[in-house]
VEXKOL-45569 format. One line per 8 residues: number of its first residue (from 1); for each residue x, y, z of C-alpha. Coordinates in Angstrom, 1 decimal. Last residue first. Layout:
<recs>
NUM = X Y Z  ... .
</recs>
This chain:
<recs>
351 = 22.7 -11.6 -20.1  20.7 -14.0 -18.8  17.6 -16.0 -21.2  14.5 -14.6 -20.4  12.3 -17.0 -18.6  9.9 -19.4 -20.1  6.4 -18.8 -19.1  4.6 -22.2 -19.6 .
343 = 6.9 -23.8 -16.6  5.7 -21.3 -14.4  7.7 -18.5 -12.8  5.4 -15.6 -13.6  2.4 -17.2 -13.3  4.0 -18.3 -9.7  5.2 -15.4 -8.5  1.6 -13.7 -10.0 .
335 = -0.1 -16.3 -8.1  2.3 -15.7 -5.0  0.6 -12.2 -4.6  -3.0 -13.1 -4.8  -1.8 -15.9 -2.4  -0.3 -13.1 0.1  2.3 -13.3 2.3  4.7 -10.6 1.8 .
327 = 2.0 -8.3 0.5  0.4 -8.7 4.0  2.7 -6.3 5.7  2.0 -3.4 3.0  -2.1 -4.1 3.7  -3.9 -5.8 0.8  -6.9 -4.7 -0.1  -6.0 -4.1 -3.9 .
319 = -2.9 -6.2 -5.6  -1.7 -4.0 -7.8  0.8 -5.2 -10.4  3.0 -3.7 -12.8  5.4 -5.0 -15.3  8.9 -3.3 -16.0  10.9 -3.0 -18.4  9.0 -0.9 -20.9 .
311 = 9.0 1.8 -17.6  11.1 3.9 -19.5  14.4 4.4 -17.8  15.9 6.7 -15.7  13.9 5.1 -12.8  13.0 7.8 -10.4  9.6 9.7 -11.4  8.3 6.4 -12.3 .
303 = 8.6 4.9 -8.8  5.9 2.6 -8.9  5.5 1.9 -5.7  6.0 5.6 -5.2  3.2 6.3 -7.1  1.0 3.5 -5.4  1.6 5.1 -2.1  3.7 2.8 0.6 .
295 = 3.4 2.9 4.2  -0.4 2.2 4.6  -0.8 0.0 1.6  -1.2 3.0 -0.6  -1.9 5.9 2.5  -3.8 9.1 1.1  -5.2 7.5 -2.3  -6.1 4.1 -0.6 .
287 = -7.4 6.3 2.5  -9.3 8.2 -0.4  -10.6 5.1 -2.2  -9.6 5.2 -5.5  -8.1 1.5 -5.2  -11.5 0.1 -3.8  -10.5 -3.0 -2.3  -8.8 -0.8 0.8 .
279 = -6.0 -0.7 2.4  -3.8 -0.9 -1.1  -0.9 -2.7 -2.1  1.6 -2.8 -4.5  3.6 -5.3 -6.8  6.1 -3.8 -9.2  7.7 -7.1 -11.7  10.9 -7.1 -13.6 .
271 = 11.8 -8.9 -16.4  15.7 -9.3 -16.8  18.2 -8.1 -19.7  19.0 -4.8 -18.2  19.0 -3.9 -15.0  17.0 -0.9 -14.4  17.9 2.3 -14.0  19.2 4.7 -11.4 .
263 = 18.4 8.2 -11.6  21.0 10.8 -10.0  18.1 13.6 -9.1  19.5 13.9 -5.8  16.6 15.3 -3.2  16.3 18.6 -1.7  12.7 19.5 0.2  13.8 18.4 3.6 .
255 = 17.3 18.6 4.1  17.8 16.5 7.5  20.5 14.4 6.3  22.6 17.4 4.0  22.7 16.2 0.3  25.6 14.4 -1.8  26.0 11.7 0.4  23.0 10.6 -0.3 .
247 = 23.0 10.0 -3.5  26.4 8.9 -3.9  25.7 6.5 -1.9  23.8 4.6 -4.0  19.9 3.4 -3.6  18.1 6.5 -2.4  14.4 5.7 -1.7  13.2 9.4 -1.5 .
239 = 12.9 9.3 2.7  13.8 5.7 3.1  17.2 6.9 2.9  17.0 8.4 6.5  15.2 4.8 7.8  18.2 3.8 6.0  20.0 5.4 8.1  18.5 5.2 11.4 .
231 = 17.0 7.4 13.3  18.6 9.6 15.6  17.3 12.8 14.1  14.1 11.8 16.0  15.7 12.1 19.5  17.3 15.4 18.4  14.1 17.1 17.3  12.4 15.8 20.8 .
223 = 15.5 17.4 22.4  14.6 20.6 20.3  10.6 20.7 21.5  11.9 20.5 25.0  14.5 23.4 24.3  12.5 25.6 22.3  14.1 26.8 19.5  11.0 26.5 17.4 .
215 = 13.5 26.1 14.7  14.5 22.5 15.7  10.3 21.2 16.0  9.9 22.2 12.5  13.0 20.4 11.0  12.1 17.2 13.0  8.6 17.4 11.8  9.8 17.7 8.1 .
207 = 11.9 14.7 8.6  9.0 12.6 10.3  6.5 14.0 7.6  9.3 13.0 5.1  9.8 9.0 6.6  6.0 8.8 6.8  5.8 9.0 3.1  7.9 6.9 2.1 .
199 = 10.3 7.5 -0.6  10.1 7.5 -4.4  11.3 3.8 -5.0  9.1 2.8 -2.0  9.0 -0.6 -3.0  6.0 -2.4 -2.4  6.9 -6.2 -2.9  9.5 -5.9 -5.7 .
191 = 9.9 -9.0 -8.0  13.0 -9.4 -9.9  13.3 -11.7 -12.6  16.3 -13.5 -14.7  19.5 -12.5 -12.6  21.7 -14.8 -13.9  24.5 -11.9 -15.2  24.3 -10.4 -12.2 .
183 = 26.0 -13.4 -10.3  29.2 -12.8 -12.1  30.3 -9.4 -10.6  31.4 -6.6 -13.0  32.1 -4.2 -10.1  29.5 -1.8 -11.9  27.2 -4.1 -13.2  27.3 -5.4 -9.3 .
175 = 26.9 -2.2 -7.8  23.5 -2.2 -10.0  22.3 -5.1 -9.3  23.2 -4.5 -5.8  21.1 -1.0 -5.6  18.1 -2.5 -7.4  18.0 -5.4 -5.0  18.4 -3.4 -1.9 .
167 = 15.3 -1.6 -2.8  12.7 -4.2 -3.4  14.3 -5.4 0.5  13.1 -2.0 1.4  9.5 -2.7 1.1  9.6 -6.9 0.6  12.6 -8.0 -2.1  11.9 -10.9 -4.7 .
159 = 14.9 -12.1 -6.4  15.0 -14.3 -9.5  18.8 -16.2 -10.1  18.8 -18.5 -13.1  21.7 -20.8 -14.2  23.4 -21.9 -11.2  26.4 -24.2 -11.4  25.9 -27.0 -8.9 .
151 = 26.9 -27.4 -5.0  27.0 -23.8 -4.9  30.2 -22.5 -3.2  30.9 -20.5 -5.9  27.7 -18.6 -7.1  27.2 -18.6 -3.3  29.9 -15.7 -3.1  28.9 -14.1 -5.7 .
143 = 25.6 -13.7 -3.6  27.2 -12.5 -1.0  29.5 -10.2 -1.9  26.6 -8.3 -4.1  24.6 -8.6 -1.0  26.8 -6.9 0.6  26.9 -3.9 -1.7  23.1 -3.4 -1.8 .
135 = 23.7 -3.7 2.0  25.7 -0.4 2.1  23.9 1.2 -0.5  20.6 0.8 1.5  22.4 2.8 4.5  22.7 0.3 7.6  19.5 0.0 9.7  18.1 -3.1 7.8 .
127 = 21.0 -5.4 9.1  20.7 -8.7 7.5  18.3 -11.6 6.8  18.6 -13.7 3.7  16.2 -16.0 2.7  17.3 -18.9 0.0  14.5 -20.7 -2.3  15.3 -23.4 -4.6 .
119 = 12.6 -23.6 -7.4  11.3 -27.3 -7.9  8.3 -25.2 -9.7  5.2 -26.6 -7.5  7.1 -27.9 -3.9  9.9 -25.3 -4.3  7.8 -22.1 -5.6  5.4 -23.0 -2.1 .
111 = 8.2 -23.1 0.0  9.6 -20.1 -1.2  6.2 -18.2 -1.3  6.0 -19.4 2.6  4.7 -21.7 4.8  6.3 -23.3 8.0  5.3 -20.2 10.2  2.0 -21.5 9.6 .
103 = -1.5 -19.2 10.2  0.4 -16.3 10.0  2.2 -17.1 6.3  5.7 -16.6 6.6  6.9 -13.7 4.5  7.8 -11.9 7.4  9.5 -14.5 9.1  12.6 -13.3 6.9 .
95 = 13.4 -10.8 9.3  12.3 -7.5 9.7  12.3 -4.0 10.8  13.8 -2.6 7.7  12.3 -4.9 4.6  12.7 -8.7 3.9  14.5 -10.2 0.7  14.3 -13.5 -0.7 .
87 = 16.0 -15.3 -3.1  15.3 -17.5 -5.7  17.6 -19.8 -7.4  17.4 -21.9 -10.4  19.5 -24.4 -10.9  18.2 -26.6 -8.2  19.6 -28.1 -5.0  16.4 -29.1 -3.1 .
79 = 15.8 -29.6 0.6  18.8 -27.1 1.1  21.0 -28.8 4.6  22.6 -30.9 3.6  23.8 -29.7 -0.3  24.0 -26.5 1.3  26.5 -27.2 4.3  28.5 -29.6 1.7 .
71 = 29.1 -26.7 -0.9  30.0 -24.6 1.7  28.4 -20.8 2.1  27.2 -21.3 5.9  23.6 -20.9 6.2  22.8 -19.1 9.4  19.9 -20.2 11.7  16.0 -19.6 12.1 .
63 = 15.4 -22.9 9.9  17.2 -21.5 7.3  19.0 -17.9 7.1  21.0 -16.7 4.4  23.7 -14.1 5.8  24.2 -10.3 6.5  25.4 -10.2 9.7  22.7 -8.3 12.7 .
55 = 24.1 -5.8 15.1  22.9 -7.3 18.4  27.2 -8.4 19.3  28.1 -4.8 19.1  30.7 -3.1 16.8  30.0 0.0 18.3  29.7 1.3 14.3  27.0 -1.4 13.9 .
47 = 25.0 -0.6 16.9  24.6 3.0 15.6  23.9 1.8 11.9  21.6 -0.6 12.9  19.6 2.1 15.2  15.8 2.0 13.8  16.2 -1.5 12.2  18.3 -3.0 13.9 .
39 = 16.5 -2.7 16.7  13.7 -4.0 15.7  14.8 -7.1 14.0  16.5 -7.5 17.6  13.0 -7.1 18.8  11.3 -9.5 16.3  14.1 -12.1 16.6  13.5 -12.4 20.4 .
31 = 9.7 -12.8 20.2  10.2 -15.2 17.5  12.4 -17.5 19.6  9.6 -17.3 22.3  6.7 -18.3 19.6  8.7 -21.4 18.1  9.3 -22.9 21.6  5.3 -22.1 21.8 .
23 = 4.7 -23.6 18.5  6.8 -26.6 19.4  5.4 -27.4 22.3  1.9 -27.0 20.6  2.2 -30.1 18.3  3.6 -30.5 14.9  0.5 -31.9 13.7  -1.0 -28.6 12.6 .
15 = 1.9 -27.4 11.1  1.4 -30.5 8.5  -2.1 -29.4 8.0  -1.3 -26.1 7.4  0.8 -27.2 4.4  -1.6 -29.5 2.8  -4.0 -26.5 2.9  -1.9 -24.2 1.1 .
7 = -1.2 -26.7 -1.0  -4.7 -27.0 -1.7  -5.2 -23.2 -2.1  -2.7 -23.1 -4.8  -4.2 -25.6 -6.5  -7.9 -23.7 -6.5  -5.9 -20.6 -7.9 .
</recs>
């Protein structure tokens, strides 16, 4: 852990000497990420269908700008071509500054993975309004996709998704089995930061709110209804972490206690790692108990209701005190990346 720490330290020290210009340059463009982020995020799929310019593309990102998928564009502008790839997810509401570390924007689990493993890391940001199907499917474009513009042949692929990021992967692994795409077959590890593979938990109050606030049948109270049922939808599938379409297309939006019981499982022939979080140290701890990491409940994290698999797969961690936010930049968290990544733990050969 003490390395860890060091490079952590090296890090901040080379954000320290970048000067305060560029911070605040840095601070403005992050301001205006965040709030098209935002957007996105409770109204993609209304922005999306008006085809307007605020409705985020699913691409990588470096540097706060789009990767294009040519070999040439990636060998210039990746600081490291490597065999084995690692890409990173964010959750609805975000970008993939979340798993920047808030004393240096410049520092993050990819970063760190690159300098200690020679692991090439790749963010993607995208619209985290649209159903969770919908960019479980993209990403299966796009990562077959980089699979042939990759300057060399990839070997490994390990993806770590934050919240609804966690999601996204399971629902384009599995799209993928199913449209028999080539980049599944590399997919070595998966790491889900707080998935909420059984739904969130403010998601059904705000549903069961809605449905409450309908029948009064008073007209203020109504409008309110209608305002909320304007949500997004994959703040909608947020409710019991749907993953295909079929899932939610087979119920009505606002049904409240109804849920598909089409189970999903696990890809096969990868390790995959559960991470959750907790407010408090103390894991029994009633607001631990009541909230998880305050969007996420341990059981839901660990989604074992869902699965349609035994959870033999599947390796659990709970990282306790740590907030849902702070799971994406964590060093507890990026020593179990990294234990799990390191040269003495070899990973499972693809499928």
């Amino acid at each position: 852990m003490e390395s860890h720490k060091d490079l952590f330290e090296e890090i901040e020290a080379d954000e320290q000497r970048s000067g305060a210009a560029a911070r605040a340059v840095r601070f403005i463009s992050d301001c205006a990420e965040g709030l098209t982020a935002f957007l996105n995020g409770i109204a993609g799929d209304y922005i999306a269908d008006r085809k307007s310019h605020l409705a985020t593309p699913m691409a990588f990102y470096k540097d706060g700008e789009p990767l294009a998928l040519a070999p040439d564009e990636l060998q210039n502008r990746l600081e490291r071509v490597s065999p084995v790839v690692c890409v990173f997810l964010h959750g609805l509401c975000g970008t993939e500054r979340v798993f920047s570390f808030n004393s240096n924007p410049n520092n993050n689990y990819g970063e760190m993975l690159q300098r200690e493993l020679g692991i090439t890391p790749l963010f993607v940001r995208y619209n985290s309004g649209l159903h969770i199907s919908q960019n479980g499917k993209m990403l299966s474009g796009l990562l077959e996709k980089l699979v042939a513009a990759y300057p060399i042949p990839i070997k490994e692929f390990v993806l770590v998704g934050h919240s609804q990021g966690g999601l996204i992967i399971r629902s384009a692994c599995h799209q993928a089995l199913e449209q028999k795409d080539l980049w599944v077959k590399m997919v070595s590890r998966t790491f889900l930061l707080a998935p909420p593979q059984e739904g969130s938990w403010l998601e059904k109050n705000v549903n069961a709110l809605s449905a409450i606030l309908k029948a009064s049948k008073f007209a203020p109270l109504s409008f309110i209804a209608g305002v909320l049922d304007h949500r997004s939808a994959a703040i909608k599938d947020l409710r019991h972490g749907y993953l295909l379409a079929e899932q939610w297309q087979s119920l009505a939006p606002g049904a409240v206690f109804a849920r598909s019981q089409r189970p999903v499982p696990w890809l096969a022939g990868a390790a995959h790692h559960v991470i959750a979080g907790t407010l408090t140290k103390d894991p029994g701890h009633v607001l631990s108990l009541l909230l998880g990491d305050s969007l996420v409940r341990i059981h839901s994290a660990r989604g074992k209701k869902i699965c349609g698999i035994s959870a033999d797969p599947v390796r659990w961690h709970l990282v306790a005190g740590t907030g849902h936010l702070a799971l994406a930049r964590s060093l507890d968290v990026y020593q179990i990346l990294f234990k799990s990544l390191g040269p003495f733990n070899a990973c499972p050969s693809p499928l």
